[in-house]
Structure formats: structure tokens, C-alpha cells
C-alpha positions as CSV (number, residue, x, y, z in Angstrom):
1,X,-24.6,-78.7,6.3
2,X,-27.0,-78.1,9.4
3,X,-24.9,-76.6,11.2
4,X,-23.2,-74.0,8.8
5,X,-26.4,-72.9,8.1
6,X,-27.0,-72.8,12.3
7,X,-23.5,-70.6,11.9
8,X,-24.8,-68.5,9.0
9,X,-28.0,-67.6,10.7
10,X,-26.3,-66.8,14.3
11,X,-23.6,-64.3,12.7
12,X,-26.4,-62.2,10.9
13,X,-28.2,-62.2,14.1
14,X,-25.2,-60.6,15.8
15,X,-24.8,-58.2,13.2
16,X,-27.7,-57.2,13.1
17,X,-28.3,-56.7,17.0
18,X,-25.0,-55.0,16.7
19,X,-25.9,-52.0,13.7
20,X,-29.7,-51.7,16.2
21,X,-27.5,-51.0,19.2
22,X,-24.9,-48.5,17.4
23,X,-27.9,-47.1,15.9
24,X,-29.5,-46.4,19.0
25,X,-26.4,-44.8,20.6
26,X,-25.3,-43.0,17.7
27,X,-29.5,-41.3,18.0
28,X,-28.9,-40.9,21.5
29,X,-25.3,-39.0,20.8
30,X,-27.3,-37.0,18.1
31,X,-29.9,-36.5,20.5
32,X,-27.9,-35.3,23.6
33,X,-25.9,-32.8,20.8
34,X,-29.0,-31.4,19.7
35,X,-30.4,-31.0,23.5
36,X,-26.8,-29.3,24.0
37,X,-26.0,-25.8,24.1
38,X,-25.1,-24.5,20.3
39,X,-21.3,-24.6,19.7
40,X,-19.6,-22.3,17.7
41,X,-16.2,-21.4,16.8
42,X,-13.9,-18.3,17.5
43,X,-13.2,-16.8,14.0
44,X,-10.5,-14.2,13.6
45,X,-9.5,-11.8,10.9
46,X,-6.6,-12.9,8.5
47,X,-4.2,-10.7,8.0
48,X,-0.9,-11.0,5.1
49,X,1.7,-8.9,4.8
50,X,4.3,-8.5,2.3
51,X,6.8,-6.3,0.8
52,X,5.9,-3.7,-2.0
53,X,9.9,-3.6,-3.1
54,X,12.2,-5.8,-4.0
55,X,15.4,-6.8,-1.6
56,X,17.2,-9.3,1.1
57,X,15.5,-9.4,4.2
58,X,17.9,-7.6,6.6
59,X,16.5,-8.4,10.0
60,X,13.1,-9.9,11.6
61,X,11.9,-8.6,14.7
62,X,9.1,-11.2,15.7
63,X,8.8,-15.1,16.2
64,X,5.7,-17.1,15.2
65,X,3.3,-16.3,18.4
66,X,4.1,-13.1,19.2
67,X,1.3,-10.6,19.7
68,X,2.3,-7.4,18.3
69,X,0.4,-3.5,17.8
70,X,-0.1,-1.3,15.2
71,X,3.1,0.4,13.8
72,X,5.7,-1.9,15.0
73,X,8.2,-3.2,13.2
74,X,8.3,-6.8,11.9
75,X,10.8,-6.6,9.2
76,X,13.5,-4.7,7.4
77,X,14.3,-5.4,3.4
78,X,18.0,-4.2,2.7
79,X,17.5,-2.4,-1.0
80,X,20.5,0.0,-2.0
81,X,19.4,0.5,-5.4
82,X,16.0,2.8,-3.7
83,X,18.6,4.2,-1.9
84,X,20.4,5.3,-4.7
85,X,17.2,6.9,-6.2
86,X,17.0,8.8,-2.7
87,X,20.4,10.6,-3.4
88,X,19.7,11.0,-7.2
89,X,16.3,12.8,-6.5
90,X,18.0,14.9,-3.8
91,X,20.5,15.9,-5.8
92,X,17.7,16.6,-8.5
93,X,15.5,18.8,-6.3
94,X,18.6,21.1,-5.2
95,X,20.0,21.9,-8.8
96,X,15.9,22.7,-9.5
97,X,15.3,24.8,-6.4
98,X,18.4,26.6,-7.5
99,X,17.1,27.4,-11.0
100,X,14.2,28.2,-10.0
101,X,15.2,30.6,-7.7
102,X,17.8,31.9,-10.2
103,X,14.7,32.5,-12.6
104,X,13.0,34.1,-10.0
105,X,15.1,36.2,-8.7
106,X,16.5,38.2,-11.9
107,X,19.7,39.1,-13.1
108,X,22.9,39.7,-10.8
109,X,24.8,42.9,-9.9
110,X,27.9,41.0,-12.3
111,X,25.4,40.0,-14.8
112,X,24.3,43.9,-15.4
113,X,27.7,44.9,-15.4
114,X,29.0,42.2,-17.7
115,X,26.3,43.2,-20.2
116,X,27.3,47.1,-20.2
117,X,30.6,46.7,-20.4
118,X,29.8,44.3,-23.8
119,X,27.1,47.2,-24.7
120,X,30.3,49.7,-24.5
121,X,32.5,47.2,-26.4
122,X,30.0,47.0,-29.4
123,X,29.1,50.6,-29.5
124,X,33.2,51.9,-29.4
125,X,33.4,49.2,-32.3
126,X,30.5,50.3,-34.1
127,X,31.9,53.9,-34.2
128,X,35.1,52.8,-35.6
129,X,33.5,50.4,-37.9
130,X,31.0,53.5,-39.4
131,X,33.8,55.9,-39.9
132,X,36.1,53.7,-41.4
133,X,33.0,52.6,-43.5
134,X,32.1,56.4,-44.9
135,X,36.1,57.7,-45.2
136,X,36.4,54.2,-47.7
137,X,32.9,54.8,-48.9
138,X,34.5,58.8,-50.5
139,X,37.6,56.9,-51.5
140,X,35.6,54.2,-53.5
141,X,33.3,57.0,-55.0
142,X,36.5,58.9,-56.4
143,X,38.0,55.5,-57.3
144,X,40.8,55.5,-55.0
145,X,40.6,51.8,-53.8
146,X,39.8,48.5,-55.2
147,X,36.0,47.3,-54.9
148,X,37.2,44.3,-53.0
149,X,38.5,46.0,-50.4
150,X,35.4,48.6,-49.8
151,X,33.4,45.4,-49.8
152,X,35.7,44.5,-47.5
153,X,35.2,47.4,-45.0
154,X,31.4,47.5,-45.4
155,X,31.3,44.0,-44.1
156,X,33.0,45.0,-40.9
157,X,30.8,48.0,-41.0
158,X,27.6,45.9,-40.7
159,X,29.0,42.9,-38.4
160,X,30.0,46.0,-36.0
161,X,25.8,47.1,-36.3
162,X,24.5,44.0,-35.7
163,X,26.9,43.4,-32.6
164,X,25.7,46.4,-31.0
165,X,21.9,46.2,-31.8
166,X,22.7,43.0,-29.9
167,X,24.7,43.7,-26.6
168,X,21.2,46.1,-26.9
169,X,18.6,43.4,-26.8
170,X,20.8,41.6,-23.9
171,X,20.7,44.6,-21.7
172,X,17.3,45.5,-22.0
173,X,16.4,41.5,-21.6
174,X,18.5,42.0,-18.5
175,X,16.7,45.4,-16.9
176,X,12.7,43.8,-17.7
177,X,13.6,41.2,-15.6
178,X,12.9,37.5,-16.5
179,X,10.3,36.7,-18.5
180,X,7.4,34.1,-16.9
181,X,7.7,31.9,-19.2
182,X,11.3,31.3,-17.8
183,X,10.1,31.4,-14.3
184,X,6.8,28.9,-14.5
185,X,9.3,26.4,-16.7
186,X,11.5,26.5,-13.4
187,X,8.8,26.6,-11.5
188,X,7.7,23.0,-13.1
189,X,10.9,21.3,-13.1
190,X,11.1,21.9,-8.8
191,X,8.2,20.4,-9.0
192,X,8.8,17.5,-11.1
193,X,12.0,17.1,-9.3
194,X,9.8,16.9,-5.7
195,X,7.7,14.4,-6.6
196,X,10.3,12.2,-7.9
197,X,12.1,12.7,-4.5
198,X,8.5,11.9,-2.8
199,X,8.2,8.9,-4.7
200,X,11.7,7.2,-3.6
201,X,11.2,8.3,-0.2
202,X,7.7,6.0,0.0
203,X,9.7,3.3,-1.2
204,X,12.4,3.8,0.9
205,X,9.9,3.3,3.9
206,X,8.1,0.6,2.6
207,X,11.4,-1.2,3.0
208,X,10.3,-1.4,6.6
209,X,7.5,-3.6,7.2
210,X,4.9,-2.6,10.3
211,X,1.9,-4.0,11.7
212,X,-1.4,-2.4,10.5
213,X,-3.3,-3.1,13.5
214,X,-2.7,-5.2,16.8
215,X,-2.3,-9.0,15.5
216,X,-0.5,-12.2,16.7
217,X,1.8,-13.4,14.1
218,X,1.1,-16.9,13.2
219,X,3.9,-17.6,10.6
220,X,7.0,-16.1,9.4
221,X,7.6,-17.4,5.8
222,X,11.5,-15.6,5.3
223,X,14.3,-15.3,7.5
224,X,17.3,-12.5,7.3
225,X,19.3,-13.3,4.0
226,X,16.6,-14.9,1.8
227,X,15.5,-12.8,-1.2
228,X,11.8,-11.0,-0.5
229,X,9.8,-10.4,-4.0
230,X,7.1,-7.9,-3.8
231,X,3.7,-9.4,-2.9
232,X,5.3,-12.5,-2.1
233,X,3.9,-13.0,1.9
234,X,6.4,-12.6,4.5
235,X,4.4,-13.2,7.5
236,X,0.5,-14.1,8.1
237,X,-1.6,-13.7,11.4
238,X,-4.6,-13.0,12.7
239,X,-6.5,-9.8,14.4
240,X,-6.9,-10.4,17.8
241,X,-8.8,-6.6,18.2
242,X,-12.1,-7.2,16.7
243,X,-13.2,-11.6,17.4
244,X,-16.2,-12.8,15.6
245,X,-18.1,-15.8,17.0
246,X,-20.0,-17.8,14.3
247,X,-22.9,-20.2,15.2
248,X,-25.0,-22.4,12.4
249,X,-28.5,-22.2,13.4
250,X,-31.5,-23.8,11.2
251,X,-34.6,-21.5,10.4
252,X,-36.3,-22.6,13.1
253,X,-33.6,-21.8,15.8
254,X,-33.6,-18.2,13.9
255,X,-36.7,-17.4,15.6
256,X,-35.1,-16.6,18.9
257,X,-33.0,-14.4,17.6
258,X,-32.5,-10.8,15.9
259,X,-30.0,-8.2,15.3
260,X,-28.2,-5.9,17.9
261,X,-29.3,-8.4,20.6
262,X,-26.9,-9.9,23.1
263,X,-26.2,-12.8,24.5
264,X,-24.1,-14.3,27.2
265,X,-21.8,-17.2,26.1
266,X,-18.9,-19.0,27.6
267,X,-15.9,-20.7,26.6
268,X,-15.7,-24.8,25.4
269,X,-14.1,-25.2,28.8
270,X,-16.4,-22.9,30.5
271,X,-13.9,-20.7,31.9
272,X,-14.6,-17.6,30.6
273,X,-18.5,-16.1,30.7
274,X,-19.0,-12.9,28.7
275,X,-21.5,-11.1,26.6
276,X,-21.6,-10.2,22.9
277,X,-24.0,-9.1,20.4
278,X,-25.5,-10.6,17.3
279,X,-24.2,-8.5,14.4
280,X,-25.4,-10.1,11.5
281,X,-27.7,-12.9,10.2
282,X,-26.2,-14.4,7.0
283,X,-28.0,-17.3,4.8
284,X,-25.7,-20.3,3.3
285,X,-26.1,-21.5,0.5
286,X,-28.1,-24.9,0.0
287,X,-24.9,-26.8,-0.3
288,X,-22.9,-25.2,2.6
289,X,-21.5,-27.2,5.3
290,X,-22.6,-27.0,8.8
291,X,-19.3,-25.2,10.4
292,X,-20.6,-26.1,14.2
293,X,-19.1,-29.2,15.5
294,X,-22.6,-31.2,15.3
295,X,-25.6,-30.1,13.1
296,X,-28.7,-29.5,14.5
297,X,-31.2,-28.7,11.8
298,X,-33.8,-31.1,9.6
299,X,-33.4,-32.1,5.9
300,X,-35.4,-29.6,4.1
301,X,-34.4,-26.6,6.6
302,X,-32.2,-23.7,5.3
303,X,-29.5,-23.0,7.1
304,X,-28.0,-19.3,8.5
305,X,-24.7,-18.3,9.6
306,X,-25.0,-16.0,13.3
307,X,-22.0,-13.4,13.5
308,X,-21.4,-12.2,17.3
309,X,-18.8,-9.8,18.3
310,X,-18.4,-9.0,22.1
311,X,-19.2,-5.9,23.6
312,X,-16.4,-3.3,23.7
313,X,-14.6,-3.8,27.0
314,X,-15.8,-7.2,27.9
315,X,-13.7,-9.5,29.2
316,X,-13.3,-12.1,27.1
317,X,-10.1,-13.5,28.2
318,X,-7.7,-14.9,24.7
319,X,-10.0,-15.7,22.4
320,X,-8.3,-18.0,19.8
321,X,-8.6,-18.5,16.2
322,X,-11.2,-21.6,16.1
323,X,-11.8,-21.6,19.3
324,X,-15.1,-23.6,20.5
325,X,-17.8,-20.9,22.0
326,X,-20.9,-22.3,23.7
327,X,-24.3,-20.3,24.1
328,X,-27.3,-21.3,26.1
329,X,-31.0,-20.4,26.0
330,X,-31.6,-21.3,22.6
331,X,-35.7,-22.8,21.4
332,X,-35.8,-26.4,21.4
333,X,-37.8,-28.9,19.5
């Protein structure tokens, strides 16, 4: 019984030499990281894009890695029915320009003669109408004819007057010209029939998908065949143009430090040494995490997130997304 206890004792000794010692390396570690230069990480710009029209993808230009600028092509969505609305609102905008000009432009050589020759026909049948009209109209007086067939003749008479008065109205419609009424309703349909045209066209080019800016592509969701949905994502990557380099610094590390200053920093590896300026000073919230690899601030201490972006034209080398940044010179405790 002695000895178990002899056995019990021993083994809490050991553990309890053993938590001192990892205690004391795990304070020196925290120590050393402290002493260290401040690591931060290389944070770039996500970028999505996706299609704004329905259709198969057709082709795929890039791989996953590629670096790519602004305008080039990464995709092409095959989508015949926007073609079809291309030829419809072409079609469209011709039979509209051709009204509208029409409208504008007045009445024909064939369209004046057409009407005087109808003006000549109703007035040559007017005259016969009104003679034979008057000659029955004696008869009918003196009781000669029957007073269904006088009716009879006076119809005639005043189908003949009405005719004429008019092949009038369309002649004299024909020599004022178009009225602008008439013109501005052309006028609007060409109109209507551009923008309609305008519209398919867009989505006719959104079919192609570009790069907005220069960017390395760092997946391609679909390949040629699959079906794209608008807003669904067809590729994702980051801006490799504009880098920005966040460090985690505690309130009283902020002290060394203001906006529009710059600082020299270097990569984890220690390669690369360039300069870059502090952009902006941002506060976390209480319950943010550090995003630094080690955390180097007191309970109790707020916390800030430091935004640098390098100085135009400074060579950087390539900067990845999450890269680890070092920067020296900081206040220490």
C-alpha cells in the first residue's frame, strides 16, 4: 500500500514538472513572437463572375491559374433564342425607318396621280348622276314615272355627290402634305423599334463573358456543355492590381503609426523588400479574431486592423492571396 502511494506521488510530480516546463516554453514561444516582427497577410480583392443570360457554355478560354487583363475573354454562352430577338428587332427597326420615312416624306408622284384620276372618275359620274337626277326629277313632277323609280335615281344622284366630295378630301389630304400627327406617331414607333433592337444587342454581348480588371482566375465552376443560369458563378478569382496588406496591432502598437505613412516590409521568406503605405486604420470589434498568425496585444486592449497598399510602381514581386508579410520597427513593451 506504501508503495502505490510512493507511485501516486512520483507520477504527479512528473506531471507537474512536465505542465512547469511546457509552460515555460510555450511563454518563451509567446515571448520570442511578441519580440518578432509583426506578421501580416497578403489580402486580395475577390472577384465573381457570372452570366446575365441564360445558355450552354460554348467554349472556356482560361484554366484555374491563369492571370488574365481587363477585356479578355473567359467564356462564351451559346443562346439562339437572343439571337432570334437580334433578327426580330432588325427586321422591326427597317419596316419602322421605312414608315417613318414614308410619313415624312409625303405623298408619291403615283399617289397624286392615282388620286386625280379618282377625283375625275367621281366628278364625270357626279355629272351624269345630276342630269339624270333633274330630267327624272320633270318626269316625276308631270307624273310620267313611278315614285320608286325617281327614288331610285335620286339615290344614285346623292351616292355620285358624296363620292366626289370625297376623291376631294383625298386630294387635298394628298397636296397639305402629311399631317404631324402621322409623322411624330412614326417618328415614335423607329424609336421604340431602336431600343428594342438596343436591348437584344446587350444581351447578345453579355453572352461573352470578359475580365473586368487584370485578375488570376482561381476556379472555373462550368465547362463547355453544362447549362449556365444567370447569376449562377462561372469563375471566381482574385485582383492581383491593387494588394492590401493587413496587420493586427493593439492600441498601444497604434501609437507608432498614422495614415499616409510608409513603411518598408518584406516577404515571410524575406525575398522580396518593398515599401507601402498605411491607408487606413480600422477598429474590430470586441469579439474579433486576431487575423495575424500570433497575437500580440493584452486582455483588456482594443484591437485595430492596419490596411497597407504598396506604392505605385514598387516592386513587389507576386504577391499571393494570404500571403505572410513581415514589418519591422514597430514599439515594443
Amino acid at each position: 500500500m506504501k508503495r502505490k502511494s510512493i507511485i501516486i506521488v512520483t507520477l504527479a510530480v512528473v506531471i507537474v514538472l512536465s505542465a512547469a516546463v511546457l509552460g515555460v516554453l510555450a511563454a518563451r514561444q509567446y515571448a520570442d513572437n511578441r519580440e518578432g516582427p509583426p506578421e501580416g497577410k497578403v489580402k486580395l480583392e475577390s472577384i465573381y463572375l457570372a452570366p446575365k443570360v441564360p445558355g450552354r457554355v460554348l467554349s472556356v478560354h482560361v484554366a484555374e491559374g491563369d492571370i488574365v487583363q481587363a477585356g479578355d475573354t473567359l467564356a462564351v454562352i451559346d443562346a439562339p433564342e437572343i439571337s432570334a430577338r437580334v433578327d426580330q428587332a432588325r427586321g422591326a427597326v427597317a419596316s419602322a425607318r421605312a414608315q417613318y420615312e414614308m410619313a415624312g416624306n409625303g405623298a408619291t408622284s403615283y399617289d397624286r396621280r392615282r388620286a386625280e384620276a379618282q377625283l375625275q372618275a367621281a366628278r364625270a359620274q357626279y355629272d351624269y348622276a345630276r342630269v339624270s337626277y333633274h330630267r327624272m326629277k320633270n318626269m316625276f313632277n308631270d307624273s310620267l314615272i313611278a315614285a320608286q323609280e325617281y327614288d331610285k335615281i335620286r339615290s344614285g344622284y346623292l351616292a355620285a355627290s358624296a363620292q366626289l366630295e370625297a376623291a376631294r378630301a383625298q386630294q387635298e389630304d394628298l397636296e397639305s402634305g402629311v399631317r404631324p400627327e402621322k409623322i411624330a406617331m412614326a417618328r415614335g414607333d423607329h424609336q421604340r423599334a431602336l431600343a428594342a433592337l438596343a436591348e437584344a444587342e446587350t444581351a447578345w454581348a453579355e453572352r461573352i463573358i470578359t475580365a473586368p480588371k487584370s485578375m488570376r482566375i482561381q476556379t472555373v465552376v462550368l465547362s463547355e456543355g453544362e447549362l449556365a443560369t444567370p447569376g449562377y458563378n462561372l469563375f471566381a478569382g482574385y485582383d492581383i492590381a491593387s494588394p492590401m496588406i493587413r496587420f493586427t496591432m493593439s492600441e498601444y502598437e497604434l501609437r507608432a503609426f498614422e495614415t499616409g505613412q510608409v513603411w518598408k516590409f518584406r516577404t515571410g521568406h524575406g525575398a522580396t523588400v518593398f515599401r507601402a503605405s498605411l491607408d487606413r486604420i480600422v477598429p474590430l470589434p470586441g469579439y474579433a479574431s486576431v487575423t495575424s498568425m500570433y497575437p500580440r496585444h493584452r486582455l483588456g486592449e482594443s484591437v485595430y486592423e492596419l490596411r497597407f497598399r504598396p506604392l505605385p510602381g514598387e516592386p513587389t514581386g507576386e504577391l499571393q492571396h494570404n500571403m505572410t508579410i513581415l514589418l519591422d520597427d514597430v514599439p515594443r513593451r
